[in-house]
VOMIKOL-109110 format. One line per 8 residues: for each residue x, y, z of C-alpha. Coordinates in steps of 0.02 Angstrom, whole numbers, plus 50000, padded with zeros to 5 digits. Example, Ala and Ser with C-alpha at 12.3 -4.5 7.8 and 13.67 -1.06 7.14 Angstrom:
50615:49775:50390  50684:49947:50357
***
This chain:
50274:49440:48945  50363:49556:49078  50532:49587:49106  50583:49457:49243  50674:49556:49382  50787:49411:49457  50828:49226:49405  50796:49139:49584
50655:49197:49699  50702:49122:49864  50534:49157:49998  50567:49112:50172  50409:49143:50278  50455:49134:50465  50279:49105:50536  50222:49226:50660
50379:49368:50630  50314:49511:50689  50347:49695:50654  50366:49712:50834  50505:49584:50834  50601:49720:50683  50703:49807:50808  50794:49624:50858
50824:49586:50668  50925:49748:50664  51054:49664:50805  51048:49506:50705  51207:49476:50581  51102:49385:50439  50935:49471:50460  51029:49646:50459
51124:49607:50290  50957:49570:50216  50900:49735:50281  51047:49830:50245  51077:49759:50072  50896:49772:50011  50742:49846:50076  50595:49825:50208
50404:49868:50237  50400:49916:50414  50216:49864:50446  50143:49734:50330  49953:49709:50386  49904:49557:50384  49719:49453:50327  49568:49414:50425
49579:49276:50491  49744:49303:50498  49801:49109:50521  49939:49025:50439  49836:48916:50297  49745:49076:50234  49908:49198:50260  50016:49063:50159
49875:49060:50025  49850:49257:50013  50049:49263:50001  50059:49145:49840  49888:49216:49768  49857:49411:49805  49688:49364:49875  49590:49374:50038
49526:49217:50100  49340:49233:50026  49430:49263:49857  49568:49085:49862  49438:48986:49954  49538:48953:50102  49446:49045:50238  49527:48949:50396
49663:48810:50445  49558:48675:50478  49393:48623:50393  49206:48624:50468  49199:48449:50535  49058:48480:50709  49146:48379:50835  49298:48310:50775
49431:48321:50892  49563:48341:50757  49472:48414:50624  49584:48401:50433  49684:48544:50386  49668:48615:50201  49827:48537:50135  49772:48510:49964
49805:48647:49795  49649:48602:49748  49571:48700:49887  49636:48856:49822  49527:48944:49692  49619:49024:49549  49799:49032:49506  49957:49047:49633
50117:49097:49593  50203:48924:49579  50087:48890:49460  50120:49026:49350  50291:48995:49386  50267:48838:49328  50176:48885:49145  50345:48991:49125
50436:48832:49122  50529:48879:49273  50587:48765:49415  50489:48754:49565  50517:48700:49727  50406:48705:49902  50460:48643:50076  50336:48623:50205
50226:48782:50114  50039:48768:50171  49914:48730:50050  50028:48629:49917  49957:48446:49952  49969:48384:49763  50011:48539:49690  50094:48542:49528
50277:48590:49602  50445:48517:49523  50525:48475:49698  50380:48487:49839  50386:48424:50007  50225:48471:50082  50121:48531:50237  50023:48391:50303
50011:48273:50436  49932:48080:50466  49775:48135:50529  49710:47928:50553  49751:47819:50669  49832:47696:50518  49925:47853:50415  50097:47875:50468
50190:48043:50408  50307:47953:50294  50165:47895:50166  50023:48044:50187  50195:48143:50129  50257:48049:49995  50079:48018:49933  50032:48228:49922
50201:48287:49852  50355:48245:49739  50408:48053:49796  50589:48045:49742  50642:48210:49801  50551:48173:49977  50624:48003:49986  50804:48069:49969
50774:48202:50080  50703:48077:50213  50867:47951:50191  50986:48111:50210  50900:48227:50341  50744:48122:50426  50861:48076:50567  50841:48253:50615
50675:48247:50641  50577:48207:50796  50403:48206:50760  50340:48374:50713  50430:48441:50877  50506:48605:50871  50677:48646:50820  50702:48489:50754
50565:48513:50629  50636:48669:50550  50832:48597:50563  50748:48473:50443  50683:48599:50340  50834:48685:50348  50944:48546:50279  50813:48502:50154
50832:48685:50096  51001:48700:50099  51005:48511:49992  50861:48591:49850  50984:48752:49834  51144:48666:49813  51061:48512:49704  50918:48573:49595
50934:48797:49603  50764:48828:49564  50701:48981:49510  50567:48984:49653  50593:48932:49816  50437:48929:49949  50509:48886:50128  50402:48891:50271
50479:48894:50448  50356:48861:50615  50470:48855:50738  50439:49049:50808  50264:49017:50779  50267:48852:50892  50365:48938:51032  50246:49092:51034
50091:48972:51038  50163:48882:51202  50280:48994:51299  50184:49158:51264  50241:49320:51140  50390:49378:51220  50457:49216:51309  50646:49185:51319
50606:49029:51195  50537:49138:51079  50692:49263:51068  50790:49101:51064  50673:49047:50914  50725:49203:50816  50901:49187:50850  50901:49025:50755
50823:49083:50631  50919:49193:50592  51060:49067:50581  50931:48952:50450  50945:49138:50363  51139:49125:50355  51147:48923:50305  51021:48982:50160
51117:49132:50095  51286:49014:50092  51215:48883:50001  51168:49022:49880  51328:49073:49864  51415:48913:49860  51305:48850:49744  51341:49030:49612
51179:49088:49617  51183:49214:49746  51223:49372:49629  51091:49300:49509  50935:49294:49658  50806:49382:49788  50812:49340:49936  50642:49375:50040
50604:49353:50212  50425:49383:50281  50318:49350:50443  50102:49278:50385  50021:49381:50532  50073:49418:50734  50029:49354:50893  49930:49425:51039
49972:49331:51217  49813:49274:51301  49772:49164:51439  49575:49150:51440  49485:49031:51323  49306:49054:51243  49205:48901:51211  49020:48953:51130
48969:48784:51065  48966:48738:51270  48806:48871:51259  48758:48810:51104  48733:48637:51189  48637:48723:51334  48528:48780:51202  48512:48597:51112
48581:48700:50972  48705:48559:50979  48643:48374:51025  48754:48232:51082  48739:48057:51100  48749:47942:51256  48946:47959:51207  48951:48132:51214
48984:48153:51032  48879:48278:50926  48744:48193:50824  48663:48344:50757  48707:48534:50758  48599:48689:50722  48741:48804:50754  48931:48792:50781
49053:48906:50810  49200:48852:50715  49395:48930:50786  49507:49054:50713  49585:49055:50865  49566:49249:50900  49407:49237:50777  49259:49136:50748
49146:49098:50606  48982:49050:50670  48892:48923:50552  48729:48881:50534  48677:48716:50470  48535:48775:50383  48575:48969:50316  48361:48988:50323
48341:48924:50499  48283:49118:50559  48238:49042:50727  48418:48978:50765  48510:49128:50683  48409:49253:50797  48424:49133:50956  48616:49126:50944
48612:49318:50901  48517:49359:51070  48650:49241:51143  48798:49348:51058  48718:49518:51127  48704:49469:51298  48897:49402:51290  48954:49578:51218
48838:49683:51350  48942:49587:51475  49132:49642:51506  49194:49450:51557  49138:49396:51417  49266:49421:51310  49180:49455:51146  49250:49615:51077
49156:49615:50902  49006:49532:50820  49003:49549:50610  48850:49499:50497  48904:49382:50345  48904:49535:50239  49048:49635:50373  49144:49471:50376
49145:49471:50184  49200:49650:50176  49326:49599:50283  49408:49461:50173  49348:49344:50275  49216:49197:50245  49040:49251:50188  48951:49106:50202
48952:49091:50378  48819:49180:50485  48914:49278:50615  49074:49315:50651  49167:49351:50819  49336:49431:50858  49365:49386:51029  49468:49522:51156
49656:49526:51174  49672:49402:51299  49554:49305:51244  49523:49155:51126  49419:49035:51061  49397:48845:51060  49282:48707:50999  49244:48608:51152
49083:48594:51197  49076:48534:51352  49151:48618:51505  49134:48792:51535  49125:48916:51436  49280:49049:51479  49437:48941:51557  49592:49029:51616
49725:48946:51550  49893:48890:51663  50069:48849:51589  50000:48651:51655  49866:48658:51532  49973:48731:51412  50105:48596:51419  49967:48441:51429
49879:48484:51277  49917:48560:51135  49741:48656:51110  49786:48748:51255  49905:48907:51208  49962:49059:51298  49976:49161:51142  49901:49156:50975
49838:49227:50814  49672:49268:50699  49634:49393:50767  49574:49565:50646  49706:49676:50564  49636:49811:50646  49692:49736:50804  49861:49857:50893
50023:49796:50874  49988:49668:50768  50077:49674:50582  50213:49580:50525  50366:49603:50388  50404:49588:50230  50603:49633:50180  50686:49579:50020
50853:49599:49949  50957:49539:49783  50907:49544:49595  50763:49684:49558  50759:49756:49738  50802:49935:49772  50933:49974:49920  50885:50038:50088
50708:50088:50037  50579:50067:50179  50414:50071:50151  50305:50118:50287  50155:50020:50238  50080:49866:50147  49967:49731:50165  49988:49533:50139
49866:49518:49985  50027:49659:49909  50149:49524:49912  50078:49396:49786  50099:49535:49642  50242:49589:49683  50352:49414:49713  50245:49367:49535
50333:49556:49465  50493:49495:49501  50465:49328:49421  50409:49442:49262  50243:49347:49308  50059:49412:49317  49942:49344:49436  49795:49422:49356
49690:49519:49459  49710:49519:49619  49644:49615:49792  49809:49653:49808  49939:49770:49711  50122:49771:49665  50227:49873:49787  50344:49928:49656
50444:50058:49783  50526:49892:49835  50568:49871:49655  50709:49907:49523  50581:49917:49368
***
């Protein structure tokens, strides 16, 4: 077994931190101690899709989507209005690094981290929501994670809560975090904060309530390194804070299953629900993975490629990219689907199949449902101005080291390195300039 580097791994993502936002951290009290007492990778590129379930999942895993098995948020359910998210561990193919953490016989703890529905974690308060009209979040919660722990949680901090409304939501988190340091010091902590992400989604990239969302989290980062300290583990851990992928502002929205229809690709009902699909394009929000229901139908997969040519021969369109299964697979990204799509900055896409099929979206549309955003994610890597952060410091970190360059699928290794844990192999690699080995 490896050398383990530090005793407590504390990993705060702050979905949706942006490289672009690094120049604000500096000015920040908390954020610029982490910087100043550790070390930073200026541009961390991110995966493809680059949305929160599969960033979260490449973070704890090394892998790109096609490798962990979570290629997307939400599942392919044709028509659902609320499709279900993949909130379960056993989604994820292979090991993660709670898991290993947990074969050490070291103390694990999760709150709110994607992907760790009934995961094997000492203390874990999931990701999930009630996605039935008789769930209620109390029970799908308590029923996917660690009972006890979420139960005391809920008595001391639920009052804090309001729904999964945004701060409130994090302050919870917060206080939940602050309660796991102080009460249980586990040697891995996975936080996950959405706030940021939440703000970007409605009030666009650079909106005033964005800047305000950083600002408090940078005081969550202060509350967190106090309770370290008060609790005597500070000297003993790592503290990291990272950003899962940007955000590109947009205000146009892409609907192809409303052509699809046109071309009874999709049928509906009397209703207006679908009853039968031959193709579906399925969101990433700045992506798509177009799915065929039948992967030998070579009628329907060259009828919706004609369809896709004539969209990227015309500039309105919005379509910036088309890849074959085998391109999307080289990128990381699901190979079983047919095509894939990466839609133009300011440009996304949406399920809806009915309506038209580009809508320019208003702040009204915005604020009266919550499918409607004026800046979002998903988008390729390759995309400009859009990597996020990675900076650590504490146990097994070098001082003021800055590393001009990494990718997500880096980080798994290396927060396994300083656990002395091996994730096996993985896509990605161990960034040991960040490290004391």
């Amino acid at each position: 077994m490896m050398a383990r580097l530090t005793n407590h791994l504390i990993v705060i993502s702050f979905d949706c931190l942006s490289a672009l936002d690094f120049p604000l951290l500096q000015t920040l009290p908390h954020f610029r101690t982490i910087i100043e007492k550790g070390s930073y990778v200026e541009k961390v590129e991110t995966i493809y899709p680059s949305v929160t379930y599969p960033c979260h999942t490449t973070i704890v895993t090394g892998n790109n989507p096609n490798r962990h098995g979570i290629i997307n948020n939400t599942l392919l359910q044709p028509g659902r209005s609320s499709p279900d998210w993949n909130w379960f561990r056993n989604l994820i193919k292979g090991t993660t690094l709670y898991d290993e953490a947990k074969k050490a016989n070291l103390t694990t703890a999760a709150l709110l981290w994607p992907v760790t529905g009934r995961a094997n974690i000492d203390y874990n308060l999931p990701e999930i929501f009630p996605n039935r009209p008789w769930q209620n979040q109390i029970m799908v919660s308590l029923r996917s994670g660690s009972p006890r722990f979420q139960w005391d949680l809920n008595q001391r901090f639920g009052h804090l809560r309001n729904g999964l409304n945004q701060p409130e939501l994090d302050d919870f988190v917060l206080e939940s975090t602050v309660h796991t340091i102080k009460t249980k010091k586990p040697n891995l902590l996975l936080v996950h904060f959405t706030d940021l992400d939440t703000k970007r989604h409605v009030f666009g990239f650079s909106a005033n309530e964005a800047i305000a969302a950083i600002h408090r989290h940078n005081d969550r980062l202060g509350r967190i390194l106090s309770a370290l300290k008060e609790s005597g583990i500070y000297e003993n851990s790592t503290i990291v804070a990272l950003g899962d992928h940007s955000a590109l502002d947009e205000n146009k929205a892409l609907s192809l299953n409303v052509l699809f229809q046109k071309e009874k690709l999709i049928t509906t009902n009397a209703k207006g629900k679908i009853n039968n699909w031959k193709a579906y394009c399925k969101s990433c929000d700045g992506s798509a993975y177009i799915y065929l229901k039948d992967n030998n139908d070579f009628e329907t997969s060259l009828k919706v490629k004609i369809l896709l040519d004539s969209l990227m021969a015309d500039p309105e369109a919005g379509i910036e990219k088309i890849l074959t299964a085998e391109e999307a697979a080289l990128m990381g990204a699901d190979g079983s689907c047919t095509f894939m799509v990466e839609a133009k900055k300011g440009y996304y896409f949406l399920e809806d199949f009915q309506g038209e099929y580009v809508k320019r979206i208003t702040r009204e549309d915005v604020l009266a449902d919550h499918k409607y955003t004026l800046a979002c994610h998903g988008y390729s890597p390759e995309k400009s101005d859009y990597s996020t952060i990675f900076m650590a410091a504490g146990k097994g970190i070098r001082q003021k080291t800055i590393v001009p360059f990494a990718r997500l699928i880096d980080e798994g290794p290396t927060l396994a390195r300083l656990l002395g844990l091996d994730l096996g192999n993985t896509d990605g690699k161990i960034i040991e300039e960040l490290l004391t080995l």
